[in-house]
KEKE-3310 file (N, C-alpha, C; in steps of 0.2 Angstrom, whole numbers, plus 5000, padded with zeros to 4 digits):
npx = (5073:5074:5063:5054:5044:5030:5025:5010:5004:4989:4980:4964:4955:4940:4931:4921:4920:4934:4932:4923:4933:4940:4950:4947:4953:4965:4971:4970:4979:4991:4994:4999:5007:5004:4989:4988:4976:4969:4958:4944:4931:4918:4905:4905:4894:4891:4904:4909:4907:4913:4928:4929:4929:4941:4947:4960:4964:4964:4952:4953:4945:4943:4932:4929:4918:4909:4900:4906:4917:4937:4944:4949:4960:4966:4972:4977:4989:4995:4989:4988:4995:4988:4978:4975:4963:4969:4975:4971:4965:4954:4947:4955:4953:4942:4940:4944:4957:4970:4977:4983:4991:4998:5013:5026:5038:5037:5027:5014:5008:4993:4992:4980:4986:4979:4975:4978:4972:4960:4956:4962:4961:4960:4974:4980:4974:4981:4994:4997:4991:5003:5014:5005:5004:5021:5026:5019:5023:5037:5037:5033:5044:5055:5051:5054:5049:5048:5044:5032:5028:5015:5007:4996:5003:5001:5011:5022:5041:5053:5058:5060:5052:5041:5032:5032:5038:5042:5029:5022:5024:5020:5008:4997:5003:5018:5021:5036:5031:5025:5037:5045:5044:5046:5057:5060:5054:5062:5074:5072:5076:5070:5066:5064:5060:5057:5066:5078:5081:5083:5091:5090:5081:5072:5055:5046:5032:5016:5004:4991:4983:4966:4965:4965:4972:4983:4991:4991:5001:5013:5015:5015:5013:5025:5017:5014:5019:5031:5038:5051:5058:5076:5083:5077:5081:5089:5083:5075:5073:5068:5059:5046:5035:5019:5015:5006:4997:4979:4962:4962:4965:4978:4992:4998:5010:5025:5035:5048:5051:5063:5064)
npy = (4887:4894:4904:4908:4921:4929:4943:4951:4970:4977:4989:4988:4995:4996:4983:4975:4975:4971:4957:4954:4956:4945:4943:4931:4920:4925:4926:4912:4906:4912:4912:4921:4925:4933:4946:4963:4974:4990:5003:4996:5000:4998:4994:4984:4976:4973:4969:4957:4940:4929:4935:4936:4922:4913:4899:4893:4906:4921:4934:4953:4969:4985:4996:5014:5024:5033:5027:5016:5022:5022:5014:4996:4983:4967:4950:4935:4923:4918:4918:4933:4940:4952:4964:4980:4993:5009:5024:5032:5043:5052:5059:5054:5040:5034:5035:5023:5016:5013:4997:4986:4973:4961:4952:4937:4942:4957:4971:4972:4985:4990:5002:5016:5029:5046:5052:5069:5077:5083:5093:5111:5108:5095:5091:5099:5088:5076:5078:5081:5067:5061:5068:5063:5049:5047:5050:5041:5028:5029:5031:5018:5010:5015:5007:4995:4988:4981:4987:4983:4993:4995:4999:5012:5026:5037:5047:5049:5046:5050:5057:5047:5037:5042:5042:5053:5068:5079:5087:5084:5090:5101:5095:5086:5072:5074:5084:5097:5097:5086:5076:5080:5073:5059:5060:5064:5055:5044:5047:5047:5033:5023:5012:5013:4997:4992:5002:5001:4989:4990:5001:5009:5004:5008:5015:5005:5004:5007:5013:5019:5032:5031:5036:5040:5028:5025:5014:5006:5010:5013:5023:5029:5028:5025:5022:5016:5003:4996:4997:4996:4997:5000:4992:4979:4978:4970:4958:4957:4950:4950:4963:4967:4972:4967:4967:4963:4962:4963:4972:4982:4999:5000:4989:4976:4976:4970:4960:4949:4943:4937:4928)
npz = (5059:5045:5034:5019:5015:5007:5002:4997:4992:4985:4976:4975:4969:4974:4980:4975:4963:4958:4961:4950:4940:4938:4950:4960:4953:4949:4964:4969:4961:4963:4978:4988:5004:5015:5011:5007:5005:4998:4996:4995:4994:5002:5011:5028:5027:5013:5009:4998:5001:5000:4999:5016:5018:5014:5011:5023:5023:5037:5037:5036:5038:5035:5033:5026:5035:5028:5014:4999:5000:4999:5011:5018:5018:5024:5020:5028:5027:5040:5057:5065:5080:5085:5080:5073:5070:5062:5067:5079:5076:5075:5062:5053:5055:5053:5041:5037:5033:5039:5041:5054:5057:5071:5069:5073:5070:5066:5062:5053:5042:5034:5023:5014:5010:5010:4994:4986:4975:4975:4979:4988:5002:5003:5000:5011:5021:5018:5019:5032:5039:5034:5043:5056:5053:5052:5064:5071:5067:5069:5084:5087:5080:5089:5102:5100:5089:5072:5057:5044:5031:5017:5005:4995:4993:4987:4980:4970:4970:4963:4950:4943:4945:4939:4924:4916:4922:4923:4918:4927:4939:4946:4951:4963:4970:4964:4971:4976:4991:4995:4990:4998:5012:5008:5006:5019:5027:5023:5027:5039:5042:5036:5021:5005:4998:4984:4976:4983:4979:4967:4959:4948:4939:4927:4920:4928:4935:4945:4945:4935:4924:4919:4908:4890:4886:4894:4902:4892:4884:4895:4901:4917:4934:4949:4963:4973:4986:4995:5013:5024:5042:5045:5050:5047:5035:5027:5026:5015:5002:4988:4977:4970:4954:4950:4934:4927:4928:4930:4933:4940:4940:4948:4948:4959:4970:4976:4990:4996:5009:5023:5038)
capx = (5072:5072:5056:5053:5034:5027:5017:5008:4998:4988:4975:4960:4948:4933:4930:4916:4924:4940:4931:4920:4938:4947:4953:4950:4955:4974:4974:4972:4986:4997:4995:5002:5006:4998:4988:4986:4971:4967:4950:4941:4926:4911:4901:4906:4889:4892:4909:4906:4905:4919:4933:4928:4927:4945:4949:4966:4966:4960:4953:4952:4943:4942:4928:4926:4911:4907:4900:4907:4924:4944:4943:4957:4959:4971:4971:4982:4986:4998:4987:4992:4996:4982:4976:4973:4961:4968:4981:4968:4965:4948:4946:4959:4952:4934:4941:4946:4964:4975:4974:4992:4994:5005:5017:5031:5044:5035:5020:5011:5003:4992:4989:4979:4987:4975:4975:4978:4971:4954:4955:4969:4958:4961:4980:4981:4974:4985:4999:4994:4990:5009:5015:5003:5009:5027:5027:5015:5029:5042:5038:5033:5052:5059:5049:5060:5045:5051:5038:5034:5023:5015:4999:4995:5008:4999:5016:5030:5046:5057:5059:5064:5046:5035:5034:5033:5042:5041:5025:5018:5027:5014:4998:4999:5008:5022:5023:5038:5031:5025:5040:5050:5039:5045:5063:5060:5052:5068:5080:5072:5079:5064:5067:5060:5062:5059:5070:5083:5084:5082:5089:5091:5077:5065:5048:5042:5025:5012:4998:4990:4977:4964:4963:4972:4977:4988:4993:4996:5010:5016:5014:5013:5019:5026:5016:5012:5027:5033:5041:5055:5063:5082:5083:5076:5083:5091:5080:5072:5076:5064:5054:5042:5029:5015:5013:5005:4990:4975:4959:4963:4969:4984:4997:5001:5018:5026:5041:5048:5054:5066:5066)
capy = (4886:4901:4905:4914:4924:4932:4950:4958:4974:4979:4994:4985:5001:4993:4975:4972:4978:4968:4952:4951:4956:4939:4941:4924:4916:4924:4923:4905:4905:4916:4911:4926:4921:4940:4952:4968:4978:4999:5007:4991:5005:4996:4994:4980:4968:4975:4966:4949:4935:4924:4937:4934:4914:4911:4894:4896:4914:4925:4942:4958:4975:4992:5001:5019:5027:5034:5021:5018:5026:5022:5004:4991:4975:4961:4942:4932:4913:4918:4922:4938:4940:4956:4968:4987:4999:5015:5025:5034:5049:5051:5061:5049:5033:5036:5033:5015:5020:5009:4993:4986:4968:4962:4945:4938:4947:4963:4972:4974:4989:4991:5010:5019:5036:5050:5058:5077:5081:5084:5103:5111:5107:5086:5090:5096:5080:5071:5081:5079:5062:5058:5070:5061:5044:5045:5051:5034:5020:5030:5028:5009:5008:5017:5003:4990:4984:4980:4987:4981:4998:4995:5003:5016:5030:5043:5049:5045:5050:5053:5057:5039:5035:5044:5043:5062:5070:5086:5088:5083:5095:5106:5090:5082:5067:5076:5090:5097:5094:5079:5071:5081:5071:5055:5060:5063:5047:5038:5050:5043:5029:5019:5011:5009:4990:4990:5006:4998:4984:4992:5008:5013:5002:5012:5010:5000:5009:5004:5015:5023:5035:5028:5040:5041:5022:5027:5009:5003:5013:5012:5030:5026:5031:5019:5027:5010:5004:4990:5001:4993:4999:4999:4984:4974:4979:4964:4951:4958:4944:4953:4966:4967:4976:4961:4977:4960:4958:4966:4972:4990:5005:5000:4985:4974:4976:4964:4958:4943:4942:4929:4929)
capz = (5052:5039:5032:5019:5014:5002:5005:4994:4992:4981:4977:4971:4967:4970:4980:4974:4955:4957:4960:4944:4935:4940:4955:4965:4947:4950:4969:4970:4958:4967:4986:4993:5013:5016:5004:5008:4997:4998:4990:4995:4995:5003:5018:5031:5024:5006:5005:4997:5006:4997:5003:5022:5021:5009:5013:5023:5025:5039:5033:5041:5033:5038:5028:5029:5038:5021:5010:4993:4999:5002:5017:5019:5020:5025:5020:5029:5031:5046:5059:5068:5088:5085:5074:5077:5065:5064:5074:5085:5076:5072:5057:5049:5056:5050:5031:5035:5029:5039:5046:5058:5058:5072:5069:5079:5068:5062:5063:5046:5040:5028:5023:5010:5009:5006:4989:4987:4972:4974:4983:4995:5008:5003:5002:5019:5025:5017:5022:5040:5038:5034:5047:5061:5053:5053:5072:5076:5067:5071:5092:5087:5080:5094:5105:5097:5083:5066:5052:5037:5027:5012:5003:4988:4996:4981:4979:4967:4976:4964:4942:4941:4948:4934:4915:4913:4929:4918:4915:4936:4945:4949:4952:4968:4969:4961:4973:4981:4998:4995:4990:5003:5017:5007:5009:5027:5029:5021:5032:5046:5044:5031:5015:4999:4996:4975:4974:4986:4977:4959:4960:4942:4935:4924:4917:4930:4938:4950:4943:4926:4924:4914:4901:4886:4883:4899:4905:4885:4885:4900:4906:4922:4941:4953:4969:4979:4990:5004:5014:5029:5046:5042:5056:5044:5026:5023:5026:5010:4996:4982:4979:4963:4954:4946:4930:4919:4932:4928:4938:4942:4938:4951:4948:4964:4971:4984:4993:4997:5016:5024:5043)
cpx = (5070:5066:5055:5046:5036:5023:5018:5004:4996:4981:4970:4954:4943:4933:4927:4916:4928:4936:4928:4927:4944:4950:4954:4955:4966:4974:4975:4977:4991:4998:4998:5003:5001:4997:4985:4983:4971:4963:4946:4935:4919:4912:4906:4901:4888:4899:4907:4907:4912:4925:4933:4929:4935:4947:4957:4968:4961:4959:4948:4951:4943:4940:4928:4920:4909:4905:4902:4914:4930:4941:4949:4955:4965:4968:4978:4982:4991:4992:4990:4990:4988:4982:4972:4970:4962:4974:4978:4968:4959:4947:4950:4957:4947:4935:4946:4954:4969:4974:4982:4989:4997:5008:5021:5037:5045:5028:5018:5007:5001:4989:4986:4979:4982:4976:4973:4976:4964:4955:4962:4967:4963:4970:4984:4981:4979:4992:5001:4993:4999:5012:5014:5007:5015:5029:5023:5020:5036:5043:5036:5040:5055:5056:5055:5055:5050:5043:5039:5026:5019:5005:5000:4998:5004:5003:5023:5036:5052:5057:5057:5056:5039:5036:5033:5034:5038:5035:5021:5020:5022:5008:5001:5000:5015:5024:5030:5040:5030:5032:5048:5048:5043:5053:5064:5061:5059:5074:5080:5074:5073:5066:5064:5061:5064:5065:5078:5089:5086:5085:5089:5085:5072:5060:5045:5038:5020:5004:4998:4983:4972:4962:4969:4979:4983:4992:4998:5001:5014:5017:5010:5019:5018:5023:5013:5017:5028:5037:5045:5056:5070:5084:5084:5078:5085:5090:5076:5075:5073:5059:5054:5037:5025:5013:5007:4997:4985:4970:4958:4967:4978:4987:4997:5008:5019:5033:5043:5053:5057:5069:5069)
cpy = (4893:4901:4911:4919:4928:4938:4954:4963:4977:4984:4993:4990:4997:4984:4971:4971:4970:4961:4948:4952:4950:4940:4934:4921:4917:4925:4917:4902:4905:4912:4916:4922:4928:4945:4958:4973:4984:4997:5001:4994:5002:4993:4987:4975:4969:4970:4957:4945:4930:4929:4935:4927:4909:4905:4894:4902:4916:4933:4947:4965:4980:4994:5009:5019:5028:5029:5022:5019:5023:5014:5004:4985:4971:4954:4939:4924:4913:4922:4929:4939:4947:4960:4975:4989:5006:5013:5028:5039:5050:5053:5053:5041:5031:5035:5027:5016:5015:5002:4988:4979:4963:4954:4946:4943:4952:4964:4974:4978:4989:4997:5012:5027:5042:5051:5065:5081:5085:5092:5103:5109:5098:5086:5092:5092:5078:5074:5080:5071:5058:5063:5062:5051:5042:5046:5043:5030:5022:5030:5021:5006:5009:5010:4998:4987:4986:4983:4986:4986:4995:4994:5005:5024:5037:5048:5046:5050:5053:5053:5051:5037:5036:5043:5051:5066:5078:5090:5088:5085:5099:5100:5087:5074:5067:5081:5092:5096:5089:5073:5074:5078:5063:5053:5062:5056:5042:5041:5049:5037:5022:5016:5007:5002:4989:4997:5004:4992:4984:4999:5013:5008:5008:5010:5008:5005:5004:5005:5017:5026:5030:5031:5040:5034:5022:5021:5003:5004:5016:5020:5031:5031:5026:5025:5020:5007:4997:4997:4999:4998:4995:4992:4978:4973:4972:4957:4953:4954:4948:4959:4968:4972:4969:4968:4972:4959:4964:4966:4976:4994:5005:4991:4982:4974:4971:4964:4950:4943:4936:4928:4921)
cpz = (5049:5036:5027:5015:5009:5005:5000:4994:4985:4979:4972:4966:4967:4975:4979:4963:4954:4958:4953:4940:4938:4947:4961:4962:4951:4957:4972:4967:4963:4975:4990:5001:5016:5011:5008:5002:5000:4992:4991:4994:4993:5010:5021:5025:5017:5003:5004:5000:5005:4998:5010:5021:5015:5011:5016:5023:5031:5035:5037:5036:5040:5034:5031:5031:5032:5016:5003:4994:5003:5007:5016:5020:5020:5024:5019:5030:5038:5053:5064:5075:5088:5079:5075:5071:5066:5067:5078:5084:5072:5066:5054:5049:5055:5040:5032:5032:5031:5042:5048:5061:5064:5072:5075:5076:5067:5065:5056:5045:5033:5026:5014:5012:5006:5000:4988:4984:4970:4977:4987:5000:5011:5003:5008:5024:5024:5020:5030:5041:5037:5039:5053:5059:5054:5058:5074:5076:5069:5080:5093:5086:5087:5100:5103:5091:5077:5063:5046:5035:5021:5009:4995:4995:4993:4979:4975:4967:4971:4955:4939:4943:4943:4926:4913:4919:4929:4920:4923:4940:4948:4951:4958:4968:4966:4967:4977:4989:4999:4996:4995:5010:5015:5009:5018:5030:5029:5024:5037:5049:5041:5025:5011:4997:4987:4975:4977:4981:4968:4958:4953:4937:4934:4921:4920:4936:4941:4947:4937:4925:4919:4905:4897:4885:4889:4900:4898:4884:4888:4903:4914:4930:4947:4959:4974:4980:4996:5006:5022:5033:5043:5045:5051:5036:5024:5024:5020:5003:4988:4983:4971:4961:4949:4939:4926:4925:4932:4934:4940:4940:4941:4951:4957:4964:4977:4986:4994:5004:5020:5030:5046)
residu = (UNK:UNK:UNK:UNK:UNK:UNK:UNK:UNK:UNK:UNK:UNK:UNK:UNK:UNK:UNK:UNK:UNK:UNK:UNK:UNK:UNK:UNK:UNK:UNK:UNK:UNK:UNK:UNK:UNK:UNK:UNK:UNK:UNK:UNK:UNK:UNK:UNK:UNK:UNK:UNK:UNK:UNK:UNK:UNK:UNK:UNK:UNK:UNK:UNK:UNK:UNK:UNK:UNK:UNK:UNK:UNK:UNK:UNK:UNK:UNK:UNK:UNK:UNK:UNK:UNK:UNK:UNK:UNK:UNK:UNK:UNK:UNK:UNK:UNK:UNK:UNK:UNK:UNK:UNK:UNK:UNK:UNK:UNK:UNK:UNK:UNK:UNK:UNK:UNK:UNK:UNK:UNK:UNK:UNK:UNK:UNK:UNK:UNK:UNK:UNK:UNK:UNK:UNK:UNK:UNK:UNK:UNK:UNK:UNK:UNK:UNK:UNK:UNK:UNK:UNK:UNK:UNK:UNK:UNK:UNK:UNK:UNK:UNK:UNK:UNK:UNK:UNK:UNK:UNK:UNK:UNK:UNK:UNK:UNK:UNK:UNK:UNK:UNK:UNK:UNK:UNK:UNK:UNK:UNK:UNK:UNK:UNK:UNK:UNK:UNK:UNK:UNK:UNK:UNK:UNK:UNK:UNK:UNK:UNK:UNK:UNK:UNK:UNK:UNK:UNK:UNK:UNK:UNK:UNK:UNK:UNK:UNK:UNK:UNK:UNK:UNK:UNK:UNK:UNK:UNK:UNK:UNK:UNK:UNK:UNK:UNK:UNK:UNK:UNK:UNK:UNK:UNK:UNK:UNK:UNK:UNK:UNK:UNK:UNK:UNK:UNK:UNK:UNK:UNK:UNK:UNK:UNK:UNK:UNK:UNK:UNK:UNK:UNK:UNK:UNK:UNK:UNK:UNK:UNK:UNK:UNK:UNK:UNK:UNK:UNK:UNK:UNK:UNK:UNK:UNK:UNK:UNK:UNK:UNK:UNK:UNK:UNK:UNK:UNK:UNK:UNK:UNK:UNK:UNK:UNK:UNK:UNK:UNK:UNK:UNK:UNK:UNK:UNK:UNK:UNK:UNK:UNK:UNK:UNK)
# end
């Protein structure tokens, strides 16, 4: 029997934030079958209690060492064969950054991509950091795994992706190395699921600074992403951004998958 699920991710800033701004209110709406959060940024016994105990979901965190900063987290109601922290690279794995799922059909990651704007130093990581990752899924593909990616990427890949292209040439998340890492990634044989399935849709963004009424007027940049092996491209039935849902500086995006 065909089945088809729900996953979404979304980059809550804050877990302990996003919960006083409505979040249970629209997840018991919604029911996602898996949610994947980025920036959850708090300790293990900091995160509230009513994530950990959802009725019908299991949930799995990765907090940085650092208190206050970047984490992960998954909430699932399928439970997963295992669940790995990290890809084994300690700098990297020490900021709670990834956490890898595994089903019968897929392995689910859920990634909070560095940001590169703070110093050149912080855009190195990041740089490194997408290097060191597309060598990990790419020898989990070669295995035979199917992946299903999807995070806050902190990269919009292509014009069509920003409301001022122009103007963030030069800022990271704009840069041309960045978004030459993102055509790699998708010459490897990866694909953007909303851009696949939208490829000329505009105006639709993930995130929005918060300065300057930014989200009012849609000056926004899609930089949070599903991201497939090509294996799997066409069991992708949908792929969304939620822009009307509130919470965070970043929009949930999803998919809708039909093995």
């Amino acid at each position: 029997m065909e089945k088809k699920i729900e996953l979404l991710s979304w980059n809550i800033n804050g877990i302990r934030a996003v919960e006083r701004k409505g979040f249970f209110e629209w997840f018991k709406k919604r029911k996602p079958d898996i949610l994947a959060l980025q920036e959850i940024k708090a300790e293990e016994h900091k995160i509230p209690e009513k994530f950990k105990t959802i009725d019908g979901y299991f949930g799995f965190f990765n907090p940085a060492v650092r208190p206050g900063y970047s984490g992960t987290a998954i909430l699932t109601k399928i439970k997963p064969k295992s669940v790995r922290y990290g890809f084994g690279i300690k700098k990297f794995d020490d900021e709670g950054r990834t956490i890898i799922a595994e089903f019968d059909n897929f392995d689910f990651y859920c990634v909070y991509f560095p940001n590169g704007k703070m110093s050149p130093e912080r855009l190195k990581f990041k740089m490194d950091f997408y290097e060191a990752f597309l060598k990990y899924i790419n020898k989990e593909v070669g295995k035979g795994k199917n992946v299903v990616v999807c995070g806050d990427v902190n990269t919009a890949h292509m014009e069509i992706d920003l409301a001022r292209p122009q103007a963030n040439k030069k800022i990271s998340g704009f840069l041309p190395k960045e978004r030459a890492w993102m055509d790699k990634l998708f010459a490897a044989g990866y694909v953007d699921t909303f851009r696949n399935l939208h490829p000329d849709l505009k105006d639709k963004y993930s995130w929005w600074s918060q300065m300057a009424r930014a989200r009012d007027r849609n000056v926004g940049w899609r930089i949070d992403y599903f991201i497939v092996n090509k294996r799997i491209e066409e069991k992708i039935n949908k792929a969304f951004i939620l822009d009307k849902v509130m919470g965070s500086d970043h929009a949930p995006v999803g998919i809708e998958i039909d093995f």
